[in-house]
N, C-alpha and C positions, 0 to 999 in steps of 0.2 A: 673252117666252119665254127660257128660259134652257136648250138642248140640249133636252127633251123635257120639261119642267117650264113651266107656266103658272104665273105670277107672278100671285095675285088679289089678297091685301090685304097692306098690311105692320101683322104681330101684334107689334114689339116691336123694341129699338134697344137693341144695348150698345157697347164699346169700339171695337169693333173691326168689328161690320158690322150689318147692317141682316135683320131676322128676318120673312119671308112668308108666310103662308099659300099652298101652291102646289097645281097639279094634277099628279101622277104622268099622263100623260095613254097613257103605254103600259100600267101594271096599274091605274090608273083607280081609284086612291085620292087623296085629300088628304094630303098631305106637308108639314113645314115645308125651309124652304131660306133657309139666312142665308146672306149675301153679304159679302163683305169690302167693307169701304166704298173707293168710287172714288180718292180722294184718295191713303187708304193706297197702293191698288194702283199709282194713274200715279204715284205719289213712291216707289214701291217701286225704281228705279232710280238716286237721289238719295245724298244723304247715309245714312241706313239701308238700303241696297241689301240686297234678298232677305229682311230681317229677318219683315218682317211677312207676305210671303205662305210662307217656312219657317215662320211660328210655324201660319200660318191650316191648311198640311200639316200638321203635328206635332197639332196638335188630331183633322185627320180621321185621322190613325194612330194615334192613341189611343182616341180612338172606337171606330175598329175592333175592338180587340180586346177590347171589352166589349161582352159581350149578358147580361145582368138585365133583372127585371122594372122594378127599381126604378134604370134608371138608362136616359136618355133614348136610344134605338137608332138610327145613324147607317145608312145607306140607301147614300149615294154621294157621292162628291166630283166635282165638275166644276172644269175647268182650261180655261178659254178663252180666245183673245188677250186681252183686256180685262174679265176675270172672274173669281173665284174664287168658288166657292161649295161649302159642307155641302148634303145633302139630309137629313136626319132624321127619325124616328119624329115625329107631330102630337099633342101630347097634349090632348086638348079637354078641358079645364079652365083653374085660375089659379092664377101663382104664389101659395104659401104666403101671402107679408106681405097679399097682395090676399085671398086666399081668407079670411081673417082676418080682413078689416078690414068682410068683408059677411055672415061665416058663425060662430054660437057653436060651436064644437069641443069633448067632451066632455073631461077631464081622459084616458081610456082612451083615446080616440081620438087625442091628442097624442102619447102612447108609444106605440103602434104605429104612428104617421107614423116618430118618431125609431127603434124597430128596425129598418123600411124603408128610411130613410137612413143607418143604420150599416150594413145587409146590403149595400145599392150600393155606399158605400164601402168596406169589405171587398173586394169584387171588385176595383176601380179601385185598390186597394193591393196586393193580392195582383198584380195588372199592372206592377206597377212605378209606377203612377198618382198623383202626389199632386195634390188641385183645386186649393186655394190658393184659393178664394176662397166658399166653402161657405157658405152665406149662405139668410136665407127668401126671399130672390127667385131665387134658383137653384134650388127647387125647387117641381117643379107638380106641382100635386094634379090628379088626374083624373076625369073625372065617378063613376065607381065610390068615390072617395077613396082613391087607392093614389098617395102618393108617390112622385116621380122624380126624380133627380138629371140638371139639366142646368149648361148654358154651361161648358165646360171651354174655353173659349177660353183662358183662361190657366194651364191644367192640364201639368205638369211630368213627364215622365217621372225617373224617381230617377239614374237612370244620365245624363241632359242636364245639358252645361256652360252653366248657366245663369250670364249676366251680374247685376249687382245691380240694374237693372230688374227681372229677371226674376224675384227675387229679393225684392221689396218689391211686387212686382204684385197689385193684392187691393184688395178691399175693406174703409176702412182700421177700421171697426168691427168688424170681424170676424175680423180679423189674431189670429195670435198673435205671444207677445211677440217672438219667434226672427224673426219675417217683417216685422214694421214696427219691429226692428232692422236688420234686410239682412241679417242672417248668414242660413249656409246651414240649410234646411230639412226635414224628410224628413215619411212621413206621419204623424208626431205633432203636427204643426203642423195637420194636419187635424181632429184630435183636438180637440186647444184651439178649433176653431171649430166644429164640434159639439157642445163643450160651451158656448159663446156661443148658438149658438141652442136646445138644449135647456134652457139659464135660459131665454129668452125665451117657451119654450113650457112650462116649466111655472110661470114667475114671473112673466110676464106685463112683463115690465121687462131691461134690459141689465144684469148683471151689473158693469159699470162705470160705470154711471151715464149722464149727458148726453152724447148721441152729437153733437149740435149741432156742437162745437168737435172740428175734425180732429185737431189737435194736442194737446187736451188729452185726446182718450179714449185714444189712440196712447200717450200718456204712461203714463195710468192702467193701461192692457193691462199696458207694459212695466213698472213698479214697485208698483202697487197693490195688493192682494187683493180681489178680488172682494166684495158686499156679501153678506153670509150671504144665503142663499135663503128663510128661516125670516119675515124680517124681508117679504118679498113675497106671501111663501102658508107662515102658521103653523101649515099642517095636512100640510106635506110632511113626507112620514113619512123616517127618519135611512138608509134604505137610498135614499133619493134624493139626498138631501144628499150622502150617500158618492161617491156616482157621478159628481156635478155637480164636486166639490171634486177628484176623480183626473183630469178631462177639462180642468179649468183648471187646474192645478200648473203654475206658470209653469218650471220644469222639465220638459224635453222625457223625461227622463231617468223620471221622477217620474206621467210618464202611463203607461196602458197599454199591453202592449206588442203588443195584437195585437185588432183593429180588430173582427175574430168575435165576440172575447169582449165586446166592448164591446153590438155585436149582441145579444146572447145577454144581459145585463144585463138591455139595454132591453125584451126581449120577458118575460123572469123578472118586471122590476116591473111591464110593464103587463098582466100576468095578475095580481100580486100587487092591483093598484090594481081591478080588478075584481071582485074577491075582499072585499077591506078597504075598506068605508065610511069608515076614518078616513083613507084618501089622498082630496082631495076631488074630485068626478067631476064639478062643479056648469062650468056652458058660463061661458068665459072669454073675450074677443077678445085676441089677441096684440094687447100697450099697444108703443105705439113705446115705444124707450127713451126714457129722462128721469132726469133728474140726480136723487143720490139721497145725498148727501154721509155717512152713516152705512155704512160699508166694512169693517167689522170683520174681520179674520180666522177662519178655521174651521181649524185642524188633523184630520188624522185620524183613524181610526177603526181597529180594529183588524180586520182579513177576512183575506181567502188571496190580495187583491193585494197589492202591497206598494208604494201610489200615496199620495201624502198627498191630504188634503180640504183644498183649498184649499194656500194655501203655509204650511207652518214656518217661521218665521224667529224664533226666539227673541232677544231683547237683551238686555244687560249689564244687570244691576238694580243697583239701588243699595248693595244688603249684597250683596260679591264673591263670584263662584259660583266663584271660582279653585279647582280642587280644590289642596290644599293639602298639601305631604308628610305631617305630622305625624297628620293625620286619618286614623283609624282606621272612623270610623262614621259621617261627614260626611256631612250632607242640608240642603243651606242653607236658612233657613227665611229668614220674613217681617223687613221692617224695622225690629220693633219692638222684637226681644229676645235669640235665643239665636245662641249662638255655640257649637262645639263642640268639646269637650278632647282631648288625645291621650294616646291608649293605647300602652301595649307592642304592637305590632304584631310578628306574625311573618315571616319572607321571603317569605311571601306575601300579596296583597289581602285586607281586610276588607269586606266591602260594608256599605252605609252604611245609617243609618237617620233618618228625621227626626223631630222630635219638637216640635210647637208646634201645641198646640191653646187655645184661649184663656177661654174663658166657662163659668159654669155649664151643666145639663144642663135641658131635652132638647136635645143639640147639634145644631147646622144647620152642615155644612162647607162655609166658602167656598174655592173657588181660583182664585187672579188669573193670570189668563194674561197673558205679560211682555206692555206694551205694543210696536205695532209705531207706527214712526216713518217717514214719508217727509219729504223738505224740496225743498225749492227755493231756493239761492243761501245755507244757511243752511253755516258751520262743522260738522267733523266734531266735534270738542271741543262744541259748544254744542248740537248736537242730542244726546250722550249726557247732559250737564246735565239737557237740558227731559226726557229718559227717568226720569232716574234719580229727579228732583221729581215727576213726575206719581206713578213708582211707587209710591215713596213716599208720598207724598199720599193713595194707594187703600189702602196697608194701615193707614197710623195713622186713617182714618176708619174700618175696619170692625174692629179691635181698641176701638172706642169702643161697638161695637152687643152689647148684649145679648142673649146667647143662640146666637151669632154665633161660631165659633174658623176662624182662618185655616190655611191648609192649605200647608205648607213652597213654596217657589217650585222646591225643588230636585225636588220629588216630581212637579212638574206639568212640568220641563224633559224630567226623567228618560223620561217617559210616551212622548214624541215624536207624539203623537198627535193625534185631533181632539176638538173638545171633548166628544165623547161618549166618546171614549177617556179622557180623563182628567176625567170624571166616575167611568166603572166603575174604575178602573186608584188613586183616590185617596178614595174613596169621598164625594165631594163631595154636596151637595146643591144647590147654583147656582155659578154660574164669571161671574166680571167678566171681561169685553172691551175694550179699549184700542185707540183707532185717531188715532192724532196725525198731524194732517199741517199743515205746517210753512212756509211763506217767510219769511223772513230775521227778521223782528221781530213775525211775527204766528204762530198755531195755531189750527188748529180741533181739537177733541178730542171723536171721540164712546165715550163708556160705555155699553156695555151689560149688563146684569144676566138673565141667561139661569140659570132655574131648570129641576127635572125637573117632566116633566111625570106629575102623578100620576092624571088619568081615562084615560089610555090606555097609558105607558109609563113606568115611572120612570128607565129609563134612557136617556132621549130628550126633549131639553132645549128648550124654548119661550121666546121672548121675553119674558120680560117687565116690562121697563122699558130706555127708552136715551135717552141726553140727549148734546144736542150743543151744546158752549159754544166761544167764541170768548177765547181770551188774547192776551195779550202778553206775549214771551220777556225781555223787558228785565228782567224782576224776578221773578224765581224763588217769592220768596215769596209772590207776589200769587198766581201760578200756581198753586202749593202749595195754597193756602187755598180757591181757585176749585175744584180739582175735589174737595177735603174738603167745600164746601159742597156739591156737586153729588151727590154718594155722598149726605150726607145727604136730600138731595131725594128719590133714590132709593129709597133708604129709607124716608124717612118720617121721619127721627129730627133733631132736634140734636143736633150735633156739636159738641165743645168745639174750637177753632184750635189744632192743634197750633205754629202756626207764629208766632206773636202775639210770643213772647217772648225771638227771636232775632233778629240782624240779616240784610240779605239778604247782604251780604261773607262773612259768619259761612255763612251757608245757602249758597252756594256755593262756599267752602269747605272745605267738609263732602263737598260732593257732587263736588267736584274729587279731595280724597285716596283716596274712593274708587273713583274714575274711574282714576285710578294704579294703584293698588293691583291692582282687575280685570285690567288689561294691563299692569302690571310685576310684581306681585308684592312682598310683603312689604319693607320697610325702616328702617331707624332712621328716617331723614331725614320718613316717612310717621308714624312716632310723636310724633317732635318738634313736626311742627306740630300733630297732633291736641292736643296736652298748651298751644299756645300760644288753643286755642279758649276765649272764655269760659267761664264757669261755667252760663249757660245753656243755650249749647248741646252743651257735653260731656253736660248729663242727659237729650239724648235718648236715645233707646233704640236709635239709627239709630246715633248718635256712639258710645255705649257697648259698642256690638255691632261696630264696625267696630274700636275698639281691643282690645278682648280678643282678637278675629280674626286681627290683625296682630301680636299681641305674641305668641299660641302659634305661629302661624308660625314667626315667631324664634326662638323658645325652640325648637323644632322643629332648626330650624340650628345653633344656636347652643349651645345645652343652659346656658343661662348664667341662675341664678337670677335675677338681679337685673332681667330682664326679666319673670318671673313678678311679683317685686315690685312692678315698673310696672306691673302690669294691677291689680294689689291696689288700688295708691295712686288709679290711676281711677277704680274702681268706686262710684258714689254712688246710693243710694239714694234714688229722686225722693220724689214728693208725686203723684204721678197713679197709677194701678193701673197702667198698663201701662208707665211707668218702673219701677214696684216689678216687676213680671216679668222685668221687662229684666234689672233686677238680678241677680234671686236665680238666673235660668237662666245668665248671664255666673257670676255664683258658683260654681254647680252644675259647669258644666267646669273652672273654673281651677282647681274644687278635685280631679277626677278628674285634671287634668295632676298637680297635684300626689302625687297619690297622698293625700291628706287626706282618706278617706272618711269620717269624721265631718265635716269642712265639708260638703259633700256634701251628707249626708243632713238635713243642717241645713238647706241650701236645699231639699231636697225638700221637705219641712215648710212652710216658708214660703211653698213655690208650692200646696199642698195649704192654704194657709187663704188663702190670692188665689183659689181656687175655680177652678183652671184645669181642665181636664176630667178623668176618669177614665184616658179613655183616653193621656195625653200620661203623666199621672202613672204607670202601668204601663211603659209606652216609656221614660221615665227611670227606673224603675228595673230592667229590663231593662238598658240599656245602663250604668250602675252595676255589676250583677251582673258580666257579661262584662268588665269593668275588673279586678273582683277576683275575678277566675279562677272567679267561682260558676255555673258553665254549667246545670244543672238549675234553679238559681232564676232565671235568665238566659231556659229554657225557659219557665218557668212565667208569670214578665210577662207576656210576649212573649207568649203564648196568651191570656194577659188581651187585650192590647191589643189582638189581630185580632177575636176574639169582640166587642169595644166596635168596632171600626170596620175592616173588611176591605176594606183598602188593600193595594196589591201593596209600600209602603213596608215596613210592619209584615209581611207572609207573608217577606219577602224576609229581614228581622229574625231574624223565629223559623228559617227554613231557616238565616241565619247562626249561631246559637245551636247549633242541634241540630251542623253542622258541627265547630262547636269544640269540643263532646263528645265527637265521634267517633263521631256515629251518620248517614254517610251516606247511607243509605238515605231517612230522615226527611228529611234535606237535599233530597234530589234531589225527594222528593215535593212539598213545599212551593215547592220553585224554579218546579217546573212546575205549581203552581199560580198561585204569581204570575206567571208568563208565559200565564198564560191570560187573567190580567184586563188585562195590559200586556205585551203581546206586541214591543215595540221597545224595553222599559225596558234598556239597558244596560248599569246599576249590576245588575240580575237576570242577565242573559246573562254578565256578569262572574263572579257568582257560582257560575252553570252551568258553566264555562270551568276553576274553580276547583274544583268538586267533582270534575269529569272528571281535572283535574292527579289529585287526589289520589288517584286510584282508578287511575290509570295509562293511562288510554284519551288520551294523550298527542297522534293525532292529532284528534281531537272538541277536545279544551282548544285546540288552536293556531288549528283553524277560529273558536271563539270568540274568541279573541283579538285576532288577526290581522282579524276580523269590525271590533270595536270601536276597535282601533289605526289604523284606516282611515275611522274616523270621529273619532277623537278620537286624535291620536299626540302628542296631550301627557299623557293617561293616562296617572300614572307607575304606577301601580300595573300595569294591565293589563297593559302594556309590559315590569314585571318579571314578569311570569309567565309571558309570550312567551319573554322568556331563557330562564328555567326551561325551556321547551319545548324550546327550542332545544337546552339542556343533555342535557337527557334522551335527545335524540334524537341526541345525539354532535355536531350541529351546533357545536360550541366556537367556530370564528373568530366566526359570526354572534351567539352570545349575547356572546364577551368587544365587540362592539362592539353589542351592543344596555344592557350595563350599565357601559359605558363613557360611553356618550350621556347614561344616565340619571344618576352620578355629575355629571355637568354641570348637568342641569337640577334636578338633587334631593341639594345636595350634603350636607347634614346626615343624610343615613340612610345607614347604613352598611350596610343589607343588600345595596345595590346592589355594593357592596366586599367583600362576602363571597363574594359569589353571582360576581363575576366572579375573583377568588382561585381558589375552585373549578372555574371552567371552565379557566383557566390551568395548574390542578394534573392536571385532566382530559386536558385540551390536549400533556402533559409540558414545560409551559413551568415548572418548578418554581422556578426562581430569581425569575419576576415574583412566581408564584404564592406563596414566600414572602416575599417586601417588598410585597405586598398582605395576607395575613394580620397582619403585624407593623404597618401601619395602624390596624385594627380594634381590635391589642391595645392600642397606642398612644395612640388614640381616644378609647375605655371608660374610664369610671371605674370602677375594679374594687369600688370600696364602692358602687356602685349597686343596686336594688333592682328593674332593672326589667327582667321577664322576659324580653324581647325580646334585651338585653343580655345576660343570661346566656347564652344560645341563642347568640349571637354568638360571644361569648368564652369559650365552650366548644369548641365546632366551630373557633374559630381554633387554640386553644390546641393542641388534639388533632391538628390539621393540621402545627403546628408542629415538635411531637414534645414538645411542656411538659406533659407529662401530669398531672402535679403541680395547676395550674393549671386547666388543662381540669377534671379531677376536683373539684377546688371549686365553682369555677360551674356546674359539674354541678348540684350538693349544693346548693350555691345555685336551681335551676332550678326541681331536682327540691321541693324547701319551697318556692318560691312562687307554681309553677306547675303542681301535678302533673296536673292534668284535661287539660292542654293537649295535642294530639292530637301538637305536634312535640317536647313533652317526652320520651316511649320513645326516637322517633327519634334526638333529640342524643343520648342517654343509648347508644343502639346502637353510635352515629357514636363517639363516642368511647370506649366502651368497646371498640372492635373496632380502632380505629387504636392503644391503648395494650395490645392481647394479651390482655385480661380476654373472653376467648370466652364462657365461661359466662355472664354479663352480658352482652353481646353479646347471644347467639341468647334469650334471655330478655327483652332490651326489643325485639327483632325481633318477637318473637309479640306485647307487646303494643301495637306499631305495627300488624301487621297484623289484631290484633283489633279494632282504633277503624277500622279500614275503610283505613290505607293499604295501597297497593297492591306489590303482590313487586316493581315495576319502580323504585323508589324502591334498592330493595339491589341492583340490575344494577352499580353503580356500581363500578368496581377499589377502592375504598378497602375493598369486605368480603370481595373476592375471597380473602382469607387464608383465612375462615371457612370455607372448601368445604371442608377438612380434617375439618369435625366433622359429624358425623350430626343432629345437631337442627335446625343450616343448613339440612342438604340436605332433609330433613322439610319443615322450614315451607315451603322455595320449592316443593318437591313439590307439599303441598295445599294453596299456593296459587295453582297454575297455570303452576308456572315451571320446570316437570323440569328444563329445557337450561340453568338457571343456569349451573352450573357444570363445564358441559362444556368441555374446548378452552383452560382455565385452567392460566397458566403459577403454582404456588406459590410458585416462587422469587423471587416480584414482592416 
């Protein structure tokens, strides 16, 4: 007897005490009553004094303050000389793993276990409660089948100064990554082990594989991604997927934030799963885990959480994703070919567009999602090698397959999604998967090939093929060659060796320069040795794409011809088709840097009898068009190319297009179109960000901004358009040090030097603000041709008081750039700073007729103009009565 409790059987034994079947013998029910084991309790005076019988209290006070159906209900605590004991609710059933291991569970019946163990946990977090050890043996099913959440024996109040025992306490298959780290924990940690055991219940396996090895699942928890769930049960429909991939985000950050909803999930799919025969309802026993070495990752999906599927973790590919000053339209594509030219850009972002589709038609798009890489005891330098080989290795085999075009690496980074996100978001038809994992001299690499699925959903992806091969990292080329054959396998096809005809020195030094390059950034010193590679391996299309890349860079910096020269003197012309693409797309930009649009269109020709698709060939000349100022033929691609393949790459295109004519309304429509199919695409939100600048809704652009700058603060672009915001909004000290920063990290563009001039000029710091315009003038070469320039050195000139000058490269702007939406405006800008009013309030209307906004002339440089009636008209009907109210003239 234990106070008024008869002791009859012992039902069960954990950590910490010993679990009874007992008699209530005063209301004459059966009760359980677990007891703190003896040992604990007489050593509870020892070296651990008070630990264990406070913890054994702290559990019955948390107990206490939970009463659910679904969550085990505590009765009494008893405190004896030589005893401690719970008395708790009896549930006459078996735990989960047991109940499982003797009973088939329908698939419906599994999700309504799991919205019963999210509603209890719910409660026990809304308490302040986190379990920490959430497990299928911590819950018992009862003869009705109503799950119940018990043993909080090592359950945390959020507000307790737990030590790192306390801390790492758990069951260590069941841990998330945060808790079999020791760091500290909250109820998202619960989360992640809810989502361990709902893989197990609807995939019938552990989510990381071989629970066997303590140390190695603990590992796998903390660096690995999870095994797609598709891969265990091919029939779990993509709203499961989603759910399972937000509950394991090895990001506590990155789960959901609220434990109801998660409830409320689980009860939505298991109405939907009884509903839809294609979720399968057929009786499963929960399979213990078991090793399962095929890990792939899953990104996510686009909803109204904002959780990835599984974890993102993008890598450095082999052709550098460095956004690059110079780039105008930049959308990094695959290793085999293009590279992209810069345009006249004006002080503000262009968003980008990509353009590399490869085979004749009917087209099937692939997109490789970058390899993910774990190692053990291996080099950071040698595991981005074995990255950047494998990469490579997947796109020069599927650039081999007919019927096949590969789908830019930048359009699938862009997406940030899960593979169902950026199937809809890229308009792919199957997506390769990458999972390397690494000790010191050895790899396992599993591929998988994951197409739509077309009898039930086409935009809901199915396995179907994956292969897992074992290398060795000692020699890159063998590697190379091993997963080119392996694609082939997959495929079906032979494949020619891309890699036959170089060395492996050569092949690692290939993949070395642009390992540099990625994390430094452009240099001579990265040219010189590309130019010392043999003649074999300069004609890859990997080598020939990395040096055009690296040499417009510079040229970018530098503006120095004889590095166009150099990219000239590279360029060779292979004997394979996909060297000859390589070519003629490397052509194709060097010759828009140049401004040579008949080379150009010479290469387009060329890639148009290589039979590369429709839709790439619209896309290039589309961004052709917007080179040479042709914004309606610019329109016109650009509609081509979404109608051939409706990617948020190409919507994003055409909204860029419609912008630079001056029709934002069109813009804005298409923006949000493409943020409908790619709702976290950046380079789109960029764009968003950008239309709102020019419209004047000044706080919306800086939310955008400041959005993206916080994900990527090496954006140089975005970053300059934050100035801009900054500017506009009077803020002056924070934009002259936001394009102060930017002159550092982007020192060949001088709009960053205009732009902070003006804030200076704004600021009345006029003495910097003139020895910054006289840079600009300095800078230019006044015989240039390139609109950007003009824009520059007009707006300097006209700041200066050279009106003479200003009024040329006006002249200049206005002949070679008149569609451009910031052509009125410079034309305004200076004609209002040299006294020409009439001209003034006349490129005023036609800036505000292409859609810029009245808050663009808030600025004192047009405060003169408040004298004349046509001013005050346009800011009138344009929404800005109070312009010029409170205005000193005499300025």
């Amino acid at each position: 007897m234990i106070g008024h409790y008869q002791l009859l059987e012992s039902i069960g034994r954990g950590g910490m005490g010993l679990v009874y079947r007992a008699r209530d013998t005063r209301l004459e029910r059966d009760v359980a009553v677990k007891c703190l084991r003896t040992e604990l309790f007489i050593n509870s005076h020892a070296e651990f004094e008070g630990h264990y019988i406070e913890r054994f209290k702290r559990e019955a006070l948390l107990l206490a303050k939970l009463n659910h159906p679904n969550i085990v209900q505590i009765y009494d605590f008893i405190e004896a000389p030589e005893q401690l004991a719970l008395v708790m609710e009896l549930v006459d059933g078996q735990n989960l793993q047991t109940y499982l291991r003797e009973h088939l569970a329908p698939m419906s019946q599994r999700l309504q276990w799991l919205a019963q163990i999210a509603e209890g946990l719910a409660i026990a977090h809304d308490a302040g409660i986190i379990h920490r050890d959430l497990k299928a043996e911590n819950i018992l099913i009862n003869k009705r089948g109503q799950a119940k959440i018990t043993d909080l024996g090592i359950a945390k109040s959020q507000d307790f100064n737990a030590t790192l025992t306390d801390h790492v306490a758990g069951s260590y298959c069941s841990m998330s990554p945060e808790q079999a780290m020791g760091e500290s924990i909250g109820f998202k940690s619960d989360l992640f082990s809810l989502g361990i055991l709902a893989y197990q219940l609807l995939c019938g396996a552990h989510p990381f594989g071989d629970t066997s090895n303590k140390l190695q699942i603990m590992q796998r928890i903390i660096s690995h991604a999870p095994t797609p769930p598709q891969q265990h049960n091919p029939t779990l429909p993509a709203e499961f997927v989603d759910l399972l991939g937000q509950l394991l985000s090895k990001d506590p950050n990155k789960r959901p934030d609220n434990t109801h909803w998660v409830a409320a999930q689980f009860k939505k799919l298991s109405a939907m799963n009884l509903q839809d025969n294609s979720a399968s309802d057929d009786t499963q026993a929960l399979a213990m885990p078991h090793s399962n070495t095929n890990n792939n990752h899953i990104t996510r999906s686009a909803g109204t959480q904002d959780h990835p599927t599984f974890e993102t973790r993008f890598v450095a590919m082999p052709i550098a994703t460095k956004i690059s000053a110079w780039q105008k339209l930049k959308s990094h594509i695959a290793a085999n070919a293009i590279t992209f030219g810069s345009l006249a850009i004006s002080l503000l972002i262009v968003t980008g567009v990509a353009v590399w589709q490869l085979q004749p038609k009917p087209p099937k798009y692939v997109a490789v999602i970058p390899p993910k890489l774990t190692a053990e005891g291996m080099q950071e330098s040698q595991q981005e090698l074995v990255k950047g080989a494998v990469y490579d290795a997947i796109q020069q085999s599927l650039i081999q397959l007919n019927g096949y075009h590969l789908i830019p690496e930048d359009e699938i980074t862009a997406t940030n999604g899960n593979n169902e996100t950026v199937l809809k978001a890229t308009g792919a038809d199957e997506l390769i998967t990458t999972e390397v994992r690494c000790k010191v001299e050895f790899c396992s690499a599993t591929i998988s090939r994951l197409r739509t699925d077309k009898h039930s959903n086409k935009d809901r992806l199915i396995v179907a093929d994956t292969k897992t091969i074992d290398v060795l990292t000692e020699n890159l080329l063998v590697l190379a060659g091993t997963i080119q054959s392996t694609l082939g396998n997959i495929y079906k096809s032979e494949l020619y060796n891309s890699f036959v005809d170089i060395s492996e020195s050569e092949y690692t030094q290939l993949l070395t320069i642009n390992t540099r390059y990625i994390q430094s950034g452009a240099s001579i010193d990265l040219l010189d040795q590309l130019d010392q590679l043999n003649r074999n391996t300069k004609l890859m299309s990997m080598a020939q794409t990395l040096y055009t890349e690296i040499g417009l860079d510079l040229h970018h910096e530098t503006r120095l011809n004889s590095i166009l020269e150099r990219i000239q003197n590279n360029l060779v012309e292979g004997n394979t088709r996909q060297e000859k693409i390589a070519y003629f797309y490397n052509t194709f930009y060097l010759s828009i840097e140049k401004e040579d649009f008949t080379a150009a269109e010479n290469a387009l020709l060329q890639l148009k009898k290589l039979a590369i698709n429709q839709s790439s060939i619209n896309e290039l000349y589309g961004y052709s068009m917007i080179a040479r100022n042709e914004y309606a033929l610019a329109i016109e691609y650009y509609t081509k190319a979404v109608s051939a393949k409706k990617s948020a790459s190409n919507i994003t295109a055409l909204s860029n297009a419609y912008r630079y004519a001056g029709d934002l309304q069109l813009a804005k429509q298409f923006i949000n179109e493409s943020l409908a199919i790619s709702p976290e695409n950046h380079k789109t939100h960029s764009l968003k960000g950008l239309i709102a600048l020019l419209e004047g809704d000044i706080n919306a652009a800086i939310n955008s901004f400041e959005v993206i700058a916080k994900k990527n603060p090496t954006d140089i672009y975005n970053m300059g358009n934050l100035g801009l915001c900054y500017t506009l909004n009077g803020n002056y000290e924070k934009a002259i040090d936001v394009f102060s920063s930017l002159e550092k990290a982007d020192p060949g563009n001088l709009s960053h030097t205009l732009n902070k001039a003006d804030a200076y000029d704004l600021a009345k710091e006029h003495l910097k603000a003139q020895e910054t315009y006289n840079i600009i003038t300095n800078k230019i070469n006044a015989s240039t041709k390139n609109s950007h320039d003009f824009i520059m050195l007009a707006q300097a000139y006209a700041h200066l008081g050279e009106f003479d000058a200003a009024l040329r490269s006006l002249k200049d702007l206005e002949t070679t750039d008149p569609e451009n939406i910031q052509t009125p405006y410079t034309a305004a800008l200076v004609h209002t700073l040299a006294g020409n009013k009439s001209a003034a309030t006349f490129n005023i209307s036609l800036s505000l007729k292409t859609g810029m906004h009245a808050v663009w002339f808030k600025f004192p440089w047009f405060d003169g103009l408040c004298t004349t009636e046509n001013f005050n008209t346009l800011m009138s009907d344009a929404g800005a009565r109070d312009r010029c109210s409170n205005i000193n003239l005499s300025r």
